[in-house]
N, CA, C and O atoms as CSV, one atom per row, in Angstrom:
chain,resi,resn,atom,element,x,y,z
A,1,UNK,N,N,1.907,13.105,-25.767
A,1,UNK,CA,C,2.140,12.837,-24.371
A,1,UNK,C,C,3.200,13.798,-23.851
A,1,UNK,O,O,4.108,14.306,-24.509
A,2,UNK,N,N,2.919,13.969,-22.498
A,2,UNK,CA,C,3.948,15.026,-21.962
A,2,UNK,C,C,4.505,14.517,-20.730
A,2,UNK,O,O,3.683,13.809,-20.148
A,3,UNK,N,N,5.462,14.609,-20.205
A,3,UNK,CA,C,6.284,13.884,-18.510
A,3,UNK,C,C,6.762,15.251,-17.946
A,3,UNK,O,O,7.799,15.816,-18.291
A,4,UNK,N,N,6.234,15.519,-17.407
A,4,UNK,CA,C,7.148,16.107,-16.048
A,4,UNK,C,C,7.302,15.567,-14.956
A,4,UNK,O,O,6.507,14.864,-14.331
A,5,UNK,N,N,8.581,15.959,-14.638
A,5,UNK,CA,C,9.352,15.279,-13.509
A,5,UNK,C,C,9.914,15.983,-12.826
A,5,UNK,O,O,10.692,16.786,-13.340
A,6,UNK,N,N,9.705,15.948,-11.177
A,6,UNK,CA,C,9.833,16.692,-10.117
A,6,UNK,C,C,10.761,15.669,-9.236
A,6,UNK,O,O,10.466,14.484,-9.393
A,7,UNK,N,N,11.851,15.948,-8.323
A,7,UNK,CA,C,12.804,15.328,-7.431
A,7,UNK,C,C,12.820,15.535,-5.731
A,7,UNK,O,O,12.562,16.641,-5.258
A,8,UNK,N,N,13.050,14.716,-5.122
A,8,UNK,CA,C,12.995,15.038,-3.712
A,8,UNK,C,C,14.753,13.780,-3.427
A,8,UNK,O,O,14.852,12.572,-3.642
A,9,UNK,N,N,15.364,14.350,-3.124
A,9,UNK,CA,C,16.501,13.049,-3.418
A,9,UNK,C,C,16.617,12.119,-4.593
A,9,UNK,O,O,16.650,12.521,-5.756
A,10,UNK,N,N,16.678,10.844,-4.231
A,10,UNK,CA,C,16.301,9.711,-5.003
A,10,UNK,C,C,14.809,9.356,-5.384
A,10,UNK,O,O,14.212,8.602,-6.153
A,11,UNK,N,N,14.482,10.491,-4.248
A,11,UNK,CA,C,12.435,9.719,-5.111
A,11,UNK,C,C,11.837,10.945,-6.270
A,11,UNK,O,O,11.562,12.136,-6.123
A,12,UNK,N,N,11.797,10.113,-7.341
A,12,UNK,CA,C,11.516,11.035,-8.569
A,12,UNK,C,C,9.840,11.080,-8.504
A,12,UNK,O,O,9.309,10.306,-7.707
A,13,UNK,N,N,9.204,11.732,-9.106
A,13,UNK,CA,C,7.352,11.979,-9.682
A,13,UNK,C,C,7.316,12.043,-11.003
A,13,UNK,O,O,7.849,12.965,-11.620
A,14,UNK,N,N,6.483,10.759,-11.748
A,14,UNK,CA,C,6.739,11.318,-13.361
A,14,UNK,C,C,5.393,11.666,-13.798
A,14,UNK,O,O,4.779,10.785,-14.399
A,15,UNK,N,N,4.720,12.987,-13.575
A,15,UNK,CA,C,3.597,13.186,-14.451
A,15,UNK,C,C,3.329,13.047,-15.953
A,15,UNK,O,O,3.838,13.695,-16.867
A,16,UNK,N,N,2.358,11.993,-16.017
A,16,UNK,CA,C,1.990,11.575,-17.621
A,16,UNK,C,C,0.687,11.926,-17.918
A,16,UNK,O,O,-0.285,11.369,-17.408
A,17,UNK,N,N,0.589,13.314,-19.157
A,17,UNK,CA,C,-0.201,13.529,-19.469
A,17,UNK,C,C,-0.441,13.030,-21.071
A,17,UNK,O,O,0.494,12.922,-21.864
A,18,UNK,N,N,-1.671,12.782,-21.368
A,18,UNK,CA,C,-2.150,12.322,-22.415
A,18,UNK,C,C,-1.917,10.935,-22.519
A,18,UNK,O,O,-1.721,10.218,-21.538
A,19,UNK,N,N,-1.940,10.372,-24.197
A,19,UNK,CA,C,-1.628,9.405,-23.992
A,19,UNK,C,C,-0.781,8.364,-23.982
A,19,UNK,O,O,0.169,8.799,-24.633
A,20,UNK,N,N,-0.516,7.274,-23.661
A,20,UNK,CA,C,1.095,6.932,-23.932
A,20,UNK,C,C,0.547,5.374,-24.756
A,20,UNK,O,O,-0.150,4.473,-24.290
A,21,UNK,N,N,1.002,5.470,-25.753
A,21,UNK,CA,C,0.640,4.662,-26.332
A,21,UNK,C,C,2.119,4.299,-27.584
A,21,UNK,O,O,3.246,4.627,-27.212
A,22,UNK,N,N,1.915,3.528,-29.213
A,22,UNK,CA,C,2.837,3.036,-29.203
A,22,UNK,C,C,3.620,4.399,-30.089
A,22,UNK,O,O,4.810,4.282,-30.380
A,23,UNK,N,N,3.084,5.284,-30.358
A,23,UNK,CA,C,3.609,6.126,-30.881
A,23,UNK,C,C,4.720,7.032,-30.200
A,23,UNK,O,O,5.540,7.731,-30.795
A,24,UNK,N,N,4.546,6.841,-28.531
A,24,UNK,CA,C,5.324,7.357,-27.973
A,24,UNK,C,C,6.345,6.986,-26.752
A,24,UNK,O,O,7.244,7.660,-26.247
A,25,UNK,N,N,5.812,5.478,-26.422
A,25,UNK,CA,C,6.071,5.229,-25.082
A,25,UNK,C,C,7.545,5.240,-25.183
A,25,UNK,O,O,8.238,5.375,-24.175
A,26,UNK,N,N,8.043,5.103,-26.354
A,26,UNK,CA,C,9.920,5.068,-26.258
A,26,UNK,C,C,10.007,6.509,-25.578
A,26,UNK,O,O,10.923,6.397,-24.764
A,27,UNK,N,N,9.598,7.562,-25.525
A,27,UNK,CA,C,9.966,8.853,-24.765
A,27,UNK,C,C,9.986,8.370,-23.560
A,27,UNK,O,O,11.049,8.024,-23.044
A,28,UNK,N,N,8.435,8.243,-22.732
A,28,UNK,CA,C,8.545,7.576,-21.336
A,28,UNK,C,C,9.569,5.891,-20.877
A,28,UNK,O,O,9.625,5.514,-19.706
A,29,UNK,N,N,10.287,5.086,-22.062
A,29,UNK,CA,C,10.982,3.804,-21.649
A,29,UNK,C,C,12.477,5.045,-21.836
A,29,UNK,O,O,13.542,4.608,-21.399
A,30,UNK,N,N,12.495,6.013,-22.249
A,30,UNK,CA,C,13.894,6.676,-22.102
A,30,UNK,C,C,14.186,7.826,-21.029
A,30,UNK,O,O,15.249,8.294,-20.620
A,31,UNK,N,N,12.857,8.109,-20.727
A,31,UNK,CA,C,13.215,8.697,-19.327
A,31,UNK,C,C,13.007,7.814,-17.670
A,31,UNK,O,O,13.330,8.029,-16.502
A,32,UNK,N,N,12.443,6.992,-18.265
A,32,UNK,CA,C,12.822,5.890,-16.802
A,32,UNK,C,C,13.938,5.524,-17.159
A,32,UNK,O,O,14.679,6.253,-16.499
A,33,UNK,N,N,14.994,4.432,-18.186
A,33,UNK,CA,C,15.922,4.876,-18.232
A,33,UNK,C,C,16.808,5.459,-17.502
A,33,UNK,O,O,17.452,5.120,-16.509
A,34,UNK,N,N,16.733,6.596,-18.285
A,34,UNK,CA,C,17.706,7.695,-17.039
A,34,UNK,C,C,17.580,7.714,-15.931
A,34,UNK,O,O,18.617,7.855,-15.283
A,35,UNK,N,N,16.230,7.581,-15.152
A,35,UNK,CA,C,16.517,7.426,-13.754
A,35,UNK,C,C,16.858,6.394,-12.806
A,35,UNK,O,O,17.191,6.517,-11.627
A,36,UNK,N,N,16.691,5.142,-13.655
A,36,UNK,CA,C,17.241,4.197,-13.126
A,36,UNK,C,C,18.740,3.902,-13.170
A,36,UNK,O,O,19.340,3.154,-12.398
A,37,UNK,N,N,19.268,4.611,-14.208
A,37,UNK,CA,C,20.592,4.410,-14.142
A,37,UNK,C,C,21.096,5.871,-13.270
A,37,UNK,O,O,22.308,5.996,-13.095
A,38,UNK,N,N,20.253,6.855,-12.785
A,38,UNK,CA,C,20.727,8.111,-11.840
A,38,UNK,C,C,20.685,7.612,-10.205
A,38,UNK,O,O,20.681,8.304,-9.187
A,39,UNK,N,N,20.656,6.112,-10.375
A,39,UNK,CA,C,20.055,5.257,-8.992
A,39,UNK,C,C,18.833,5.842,-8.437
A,39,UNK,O,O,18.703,5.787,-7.214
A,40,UNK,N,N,17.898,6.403,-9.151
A,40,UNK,CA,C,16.750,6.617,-8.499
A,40,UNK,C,C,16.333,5.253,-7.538
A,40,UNK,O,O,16.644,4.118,-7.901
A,41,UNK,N,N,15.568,5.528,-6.231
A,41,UNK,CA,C,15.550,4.851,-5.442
A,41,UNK,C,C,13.808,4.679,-5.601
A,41,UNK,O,O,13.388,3.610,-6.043
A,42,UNK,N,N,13.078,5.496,-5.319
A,42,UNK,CA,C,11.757,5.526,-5.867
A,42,UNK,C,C,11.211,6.177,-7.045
A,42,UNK,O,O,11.462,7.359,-7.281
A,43,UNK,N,N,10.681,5.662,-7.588
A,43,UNK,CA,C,9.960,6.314,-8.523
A,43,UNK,C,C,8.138,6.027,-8.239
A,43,UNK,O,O,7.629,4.967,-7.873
A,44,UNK,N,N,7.334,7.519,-8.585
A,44,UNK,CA,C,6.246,7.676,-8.406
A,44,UNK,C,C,5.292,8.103,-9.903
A,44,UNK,O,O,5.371,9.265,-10.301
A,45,UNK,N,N,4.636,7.346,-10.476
A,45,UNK,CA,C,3.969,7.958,-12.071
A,45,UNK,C,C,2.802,8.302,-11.713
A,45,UNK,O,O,2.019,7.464,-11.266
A,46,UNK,N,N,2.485,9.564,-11.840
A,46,UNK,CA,C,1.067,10.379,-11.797
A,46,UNK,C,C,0.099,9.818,-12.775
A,46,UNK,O,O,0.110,10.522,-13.785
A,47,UNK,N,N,-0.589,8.999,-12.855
A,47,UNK,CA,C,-1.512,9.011,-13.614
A,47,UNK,C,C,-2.639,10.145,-14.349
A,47,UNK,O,O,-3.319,10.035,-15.369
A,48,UNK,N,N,-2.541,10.969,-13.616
A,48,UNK,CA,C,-3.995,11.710,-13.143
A,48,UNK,C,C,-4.245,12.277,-14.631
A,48,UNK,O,O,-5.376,12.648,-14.946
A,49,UNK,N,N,-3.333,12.329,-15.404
A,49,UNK,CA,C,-3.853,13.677,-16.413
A,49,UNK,C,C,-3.793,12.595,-17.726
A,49,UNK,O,O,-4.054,13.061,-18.836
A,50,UNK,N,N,-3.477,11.264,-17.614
A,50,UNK,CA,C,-2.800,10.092,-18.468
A,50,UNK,C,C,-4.371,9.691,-18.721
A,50,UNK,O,O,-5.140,9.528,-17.774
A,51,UNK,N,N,-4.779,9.548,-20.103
A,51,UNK,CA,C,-6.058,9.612,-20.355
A,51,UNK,C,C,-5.745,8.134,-21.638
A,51,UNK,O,O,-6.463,8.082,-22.636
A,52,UNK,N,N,-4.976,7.393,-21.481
A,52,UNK,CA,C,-4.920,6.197,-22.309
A,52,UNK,C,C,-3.443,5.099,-22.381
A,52,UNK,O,O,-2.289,5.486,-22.568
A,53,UNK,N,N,-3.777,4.051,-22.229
A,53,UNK,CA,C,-2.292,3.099,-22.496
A,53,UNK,C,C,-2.378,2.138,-23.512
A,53,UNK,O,O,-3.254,1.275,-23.457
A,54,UNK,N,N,-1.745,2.176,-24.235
A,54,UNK,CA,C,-1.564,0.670,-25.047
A,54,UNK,C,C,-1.124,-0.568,-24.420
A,54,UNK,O,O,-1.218,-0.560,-23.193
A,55,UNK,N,N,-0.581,-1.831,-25.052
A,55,UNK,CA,C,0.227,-3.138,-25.246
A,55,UNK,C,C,1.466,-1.964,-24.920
A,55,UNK,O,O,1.731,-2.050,-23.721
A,56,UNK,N,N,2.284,-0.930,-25.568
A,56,UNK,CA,C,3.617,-0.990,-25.379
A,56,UNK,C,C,3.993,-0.089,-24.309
A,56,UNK,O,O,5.166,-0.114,-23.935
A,57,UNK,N,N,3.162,0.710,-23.757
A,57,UNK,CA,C,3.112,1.732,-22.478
A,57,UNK,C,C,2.903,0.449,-21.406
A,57,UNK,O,O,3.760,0.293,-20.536
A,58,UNK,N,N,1.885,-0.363,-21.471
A,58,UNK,CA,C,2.351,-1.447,-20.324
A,58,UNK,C,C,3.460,-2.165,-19.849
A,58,UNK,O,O,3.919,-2.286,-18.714
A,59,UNK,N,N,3.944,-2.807,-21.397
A,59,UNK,CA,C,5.622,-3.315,-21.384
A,59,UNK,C,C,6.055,-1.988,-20.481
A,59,UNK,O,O,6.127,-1.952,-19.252
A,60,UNK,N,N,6.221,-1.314,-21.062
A,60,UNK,CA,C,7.250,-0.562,-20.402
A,60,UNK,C,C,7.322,-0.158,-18.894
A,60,UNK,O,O,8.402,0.173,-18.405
A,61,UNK,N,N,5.755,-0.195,-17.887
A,61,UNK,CA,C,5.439,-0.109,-16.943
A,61,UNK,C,C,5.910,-0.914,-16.227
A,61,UNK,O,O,6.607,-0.685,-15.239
A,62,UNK,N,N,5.473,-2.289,-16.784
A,62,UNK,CA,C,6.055,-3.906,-16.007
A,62,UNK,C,C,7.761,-3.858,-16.104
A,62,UNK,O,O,8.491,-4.201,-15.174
A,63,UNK,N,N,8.199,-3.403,-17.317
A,63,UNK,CA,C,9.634,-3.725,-17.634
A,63,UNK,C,C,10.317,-2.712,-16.440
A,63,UNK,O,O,11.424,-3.019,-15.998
A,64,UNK,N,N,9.712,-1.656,-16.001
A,64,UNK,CA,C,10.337,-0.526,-15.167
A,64,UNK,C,C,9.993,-1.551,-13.444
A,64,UNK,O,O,10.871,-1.933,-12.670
A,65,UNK,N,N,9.011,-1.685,-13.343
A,65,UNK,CA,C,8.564,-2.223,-12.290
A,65,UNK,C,C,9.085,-3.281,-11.275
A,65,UNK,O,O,9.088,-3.435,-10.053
A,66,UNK,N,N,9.867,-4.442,-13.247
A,66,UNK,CA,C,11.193,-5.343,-12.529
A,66,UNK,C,C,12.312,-4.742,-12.248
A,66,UNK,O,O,13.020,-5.321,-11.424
A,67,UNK,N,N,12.804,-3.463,-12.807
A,67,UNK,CA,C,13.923,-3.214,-12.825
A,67,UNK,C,C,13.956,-2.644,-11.725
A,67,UNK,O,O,15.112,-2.661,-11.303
A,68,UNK,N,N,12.890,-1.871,-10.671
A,68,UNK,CA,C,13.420,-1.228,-9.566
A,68,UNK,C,C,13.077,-2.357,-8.395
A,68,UNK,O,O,13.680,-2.319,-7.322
A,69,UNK,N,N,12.138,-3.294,-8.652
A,69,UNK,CA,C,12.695,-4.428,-7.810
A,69,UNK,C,C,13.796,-5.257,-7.612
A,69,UNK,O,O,14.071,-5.536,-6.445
A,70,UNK,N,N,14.516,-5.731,-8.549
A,70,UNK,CA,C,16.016,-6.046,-8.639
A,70,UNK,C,C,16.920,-5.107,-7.569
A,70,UNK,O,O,17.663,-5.550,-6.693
A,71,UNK,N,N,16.696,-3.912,-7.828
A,71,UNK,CA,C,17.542,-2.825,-7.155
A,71,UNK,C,C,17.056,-2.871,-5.727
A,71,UNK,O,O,17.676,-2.469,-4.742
A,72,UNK,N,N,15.936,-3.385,-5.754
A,72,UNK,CA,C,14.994,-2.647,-3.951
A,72,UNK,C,C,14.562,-1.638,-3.573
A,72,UNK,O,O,14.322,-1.232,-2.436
A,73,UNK,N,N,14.354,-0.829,-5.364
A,73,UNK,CA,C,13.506,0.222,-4.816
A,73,UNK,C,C,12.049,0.230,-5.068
A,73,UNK,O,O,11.387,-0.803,-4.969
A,74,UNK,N,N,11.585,1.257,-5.360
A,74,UNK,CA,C,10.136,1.013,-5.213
A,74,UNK,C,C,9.352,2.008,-6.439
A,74,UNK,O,O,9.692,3.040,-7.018
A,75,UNK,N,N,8.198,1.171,-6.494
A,75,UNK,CA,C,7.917,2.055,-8.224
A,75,UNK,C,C,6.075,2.036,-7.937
A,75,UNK,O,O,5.501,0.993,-7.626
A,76,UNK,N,N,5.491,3.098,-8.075
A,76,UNK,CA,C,3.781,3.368,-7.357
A,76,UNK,C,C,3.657,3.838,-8.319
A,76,UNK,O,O,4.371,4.608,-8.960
A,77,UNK,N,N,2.246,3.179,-8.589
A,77,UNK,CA,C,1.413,4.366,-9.422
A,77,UNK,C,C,0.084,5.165,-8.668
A,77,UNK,O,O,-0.661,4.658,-7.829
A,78,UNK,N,N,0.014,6.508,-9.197
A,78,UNK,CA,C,-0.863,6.945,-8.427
A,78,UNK,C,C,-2.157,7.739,-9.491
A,78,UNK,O,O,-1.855,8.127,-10.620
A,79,UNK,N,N,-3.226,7.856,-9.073
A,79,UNK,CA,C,-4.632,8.661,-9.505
A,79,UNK,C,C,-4.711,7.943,-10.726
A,79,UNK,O,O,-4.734,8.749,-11.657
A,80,UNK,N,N,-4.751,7.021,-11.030
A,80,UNK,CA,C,-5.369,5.971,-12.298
A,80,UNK,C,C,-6.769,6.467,-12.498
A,80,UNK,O,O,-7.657,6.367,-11.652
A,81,UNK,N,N,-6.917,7.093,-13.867
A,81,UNK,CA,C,-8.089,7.103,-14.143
A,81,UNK,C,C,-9.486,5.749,-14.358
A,81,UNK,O,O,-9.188,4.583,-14.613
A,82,UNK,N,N,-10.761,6.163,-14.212
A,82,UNK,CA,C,-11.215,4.895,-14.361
A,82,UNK,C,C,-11.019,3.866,-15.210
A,82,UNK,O,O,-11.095,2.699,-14.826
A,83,UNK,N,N,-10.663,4.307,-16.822
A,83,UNK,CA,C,-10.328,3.681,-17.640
A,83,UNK,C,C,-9.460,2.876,-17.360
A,83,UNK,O,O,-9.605,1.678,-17.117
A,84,UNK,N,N,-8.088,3.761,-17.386
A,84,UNK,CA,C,-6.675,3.112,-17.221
A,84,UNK,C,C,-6.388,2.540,-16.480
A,84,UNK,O,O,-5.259,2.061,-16.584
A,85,UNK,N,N,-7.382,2.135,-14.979
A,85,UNK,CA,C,-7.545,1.094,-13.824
A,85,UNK,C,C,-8.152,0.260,-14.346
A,85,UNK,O,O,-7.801,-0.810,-13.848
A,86,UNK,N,N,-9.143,0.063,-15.348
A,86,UNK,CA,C,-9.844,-0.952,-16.161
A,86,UNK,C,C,-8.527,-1.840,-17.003
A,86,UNK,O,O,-7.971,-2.925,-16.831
A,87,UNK,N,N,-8.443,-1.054,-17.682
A,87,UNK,CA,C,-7.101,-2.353,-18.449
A,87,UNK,C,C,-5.851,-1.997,-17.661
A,87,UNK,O,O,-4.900,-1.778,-18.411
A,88,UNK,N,N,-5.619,-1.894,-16.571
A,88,UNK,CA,C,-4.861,-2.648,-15.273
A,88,UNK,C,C,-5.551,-3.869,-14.845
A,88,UNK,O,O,-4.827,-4.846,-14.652
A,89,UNK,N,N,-6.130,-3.929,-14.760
A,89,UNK,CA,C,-7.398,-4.971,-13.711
A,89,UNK,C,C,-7.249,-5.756,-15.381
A,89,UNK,O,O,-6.446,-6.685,-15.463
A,90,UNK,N,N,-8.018,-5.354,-16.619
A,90,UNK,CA,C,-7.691,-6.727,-17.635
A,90,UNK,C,C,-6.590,-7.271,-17.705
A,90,UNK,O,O,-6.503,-8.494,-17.816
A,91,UNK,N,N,-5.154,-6.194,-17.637
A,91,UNK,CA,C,-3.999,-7.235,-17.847
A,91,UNK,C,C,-3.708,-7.753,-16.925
A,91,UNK,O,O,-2.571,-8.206,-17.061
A,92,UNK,N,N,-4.268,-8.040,-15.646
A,92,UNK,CA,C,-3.690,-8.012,-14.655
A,92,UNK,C,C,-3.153,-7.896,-13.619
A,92,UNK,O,O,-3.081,-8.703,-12.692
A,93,UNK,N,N,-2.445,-6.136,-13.789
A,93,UNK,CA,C,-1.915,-6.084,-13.345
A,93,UNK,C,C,-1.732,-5.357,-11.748
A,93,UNK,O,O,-0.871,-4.963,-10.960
A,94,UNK,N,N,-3.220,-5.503,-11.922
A,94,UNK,CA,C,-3.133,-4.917,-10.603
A,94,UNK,C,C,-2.630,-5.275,-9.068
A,94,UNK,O,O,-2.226,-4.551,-8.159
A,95,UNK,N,N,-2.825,-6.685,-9.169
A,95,UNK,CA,C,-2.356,-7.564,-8.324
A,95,UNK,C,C,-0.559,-7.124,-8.019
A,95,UNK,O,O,0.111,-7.235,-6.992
A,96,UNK,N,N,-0.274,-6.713,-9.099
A,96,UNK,CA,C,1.484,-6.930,-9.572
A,96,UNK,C,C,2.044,-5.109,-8.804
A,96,UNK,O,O,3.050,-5.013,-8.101
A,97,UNK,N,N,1.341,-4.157,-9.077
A,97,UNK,CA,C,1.844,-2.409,-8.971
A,97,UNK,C,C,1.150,-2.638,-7.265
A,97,UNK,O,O,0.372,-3.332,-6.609
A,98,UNK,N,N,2.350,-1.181,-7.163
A,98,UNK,CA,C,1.639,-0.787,-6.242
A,98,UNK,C,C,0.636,0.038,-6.418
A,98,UNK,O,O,1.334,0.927,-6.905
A,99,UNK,N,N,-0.469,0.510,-6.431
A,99,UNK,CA,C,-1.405,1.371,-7.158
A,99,UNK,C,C,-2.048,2.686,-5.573
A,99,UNK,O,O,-2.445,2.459,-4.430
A,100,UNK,N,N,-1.951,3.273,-5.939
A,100,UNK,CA,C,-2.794,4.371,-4.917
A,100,UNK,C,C,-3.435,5.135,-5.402
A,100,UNK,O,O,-3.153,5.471,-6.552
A,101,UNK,N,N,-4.773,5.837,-4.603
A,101,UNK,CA,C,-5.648,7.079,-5.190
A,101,UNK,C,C,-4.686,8.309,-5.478
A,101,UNK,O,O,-5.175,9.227,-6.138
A,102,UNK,N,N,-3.738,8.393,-5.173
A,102,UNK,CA,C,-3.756,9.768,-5.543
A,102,UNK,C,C,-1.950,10.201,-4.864
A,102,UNK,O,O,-1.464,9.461,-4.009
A,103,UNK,N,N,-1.094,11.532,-5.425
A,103,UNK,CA,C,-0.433,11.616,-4.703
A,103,UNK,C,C,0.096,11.920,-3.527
A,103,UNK,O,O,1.242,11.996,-3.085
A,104,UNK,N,N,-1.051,12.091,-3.082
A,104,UNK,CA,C,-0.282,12.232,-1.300
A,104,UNK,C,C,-0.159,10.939,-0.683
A,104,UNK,O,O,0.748,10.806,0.139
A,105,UNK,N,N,-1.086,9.737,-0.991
A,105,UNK,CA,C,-1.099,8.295,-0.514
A,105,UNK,C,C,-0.069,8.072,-1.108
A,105,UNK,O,O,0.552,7.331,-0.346
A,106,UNK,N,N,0.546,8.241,-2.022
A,106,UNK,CA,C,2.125,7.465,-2.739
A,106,UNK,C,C,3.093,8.207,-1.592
A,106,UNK,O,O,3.595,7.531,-0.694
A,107,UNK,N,N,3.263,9.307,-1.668
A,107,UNK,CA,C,4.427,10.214,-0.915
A,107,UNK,C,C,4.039,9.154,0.236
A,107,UNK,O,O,4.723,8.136,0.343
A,108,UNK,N,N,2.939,9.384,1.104
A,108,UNK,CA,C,2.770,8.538,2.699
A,108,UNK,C,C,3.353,7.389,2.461
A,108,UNK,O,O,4.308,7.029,3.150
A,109,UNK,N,N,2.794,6.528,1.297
A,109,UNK,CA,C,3.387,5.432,1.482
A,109,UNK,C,C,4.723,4.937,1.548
A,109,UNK,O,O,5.015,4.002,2.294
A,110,UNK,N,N,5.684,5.600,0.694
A,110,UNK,CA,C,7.311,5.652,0.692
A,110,UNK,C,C,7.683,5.860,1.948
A,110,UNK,O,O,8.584,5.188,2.451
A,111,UNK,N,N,7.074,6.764,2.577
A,111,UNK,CA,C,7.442,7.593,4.051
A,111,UNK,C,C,7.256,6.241,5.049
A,111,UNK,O,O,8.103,6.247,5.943
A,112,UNK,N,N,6.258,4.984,5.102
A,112,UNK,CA,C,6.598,4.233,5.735
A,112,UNK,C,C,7.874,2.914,5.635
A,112,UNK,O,O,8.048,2.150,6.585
């Protein structure tokens, strides 16, 4: 798995490529992490190139998800592949994220 991360102020972009699963998600639970304690205000996760999630890449999604609600900021996911919108929708969680097609609907959406 790979993250790049791009900044505009407080609103971070975390592109996740490959897969995040349990072999790795401590990389991605240590760079949210850091941005939550850099007071990131939004955070935005690219799905688009993210081609798989486990049980512990979800924890870590939900666990990020409370933590920038506590604060009042805001945490989107965007371009979910079909899969990885499939076991969103099994765990749940779709009801719970904010979810969008793609990143320009995340950027718009912060902007309101």
């Amino acid at each position: 798995m790979e993250i790049k991360q791009t900044q505009e102020g407080k609103r971070f972009v975390l592109a996740i490529e490959g897969r995040l699963d349990t072999l790795n998600y401590s990389s991605f639970e240590q760079k949210l992490k850091e941005l939550t304690a850099a007071e990131a205000n939004e955070i935005i996760v690219d799905c688009a190139k993210m081609d798989y999630v486990s049980s512990s890449g979800l924890r870590i999604f939900l666990m990020f998800l409370k933590a920038m609600k506590a604060k009042n900021g805001r945490f989107i996911l965007c371009s979910l592949q079909p899969n990885i919108r499939e076991i969103f929708e099994i765990a749940g969680f779709i009801s719970i994220f904010e979810i969008v097609d793609d990143l320009d609907a995340a950027q718009k959406k912060l902007e309101n």
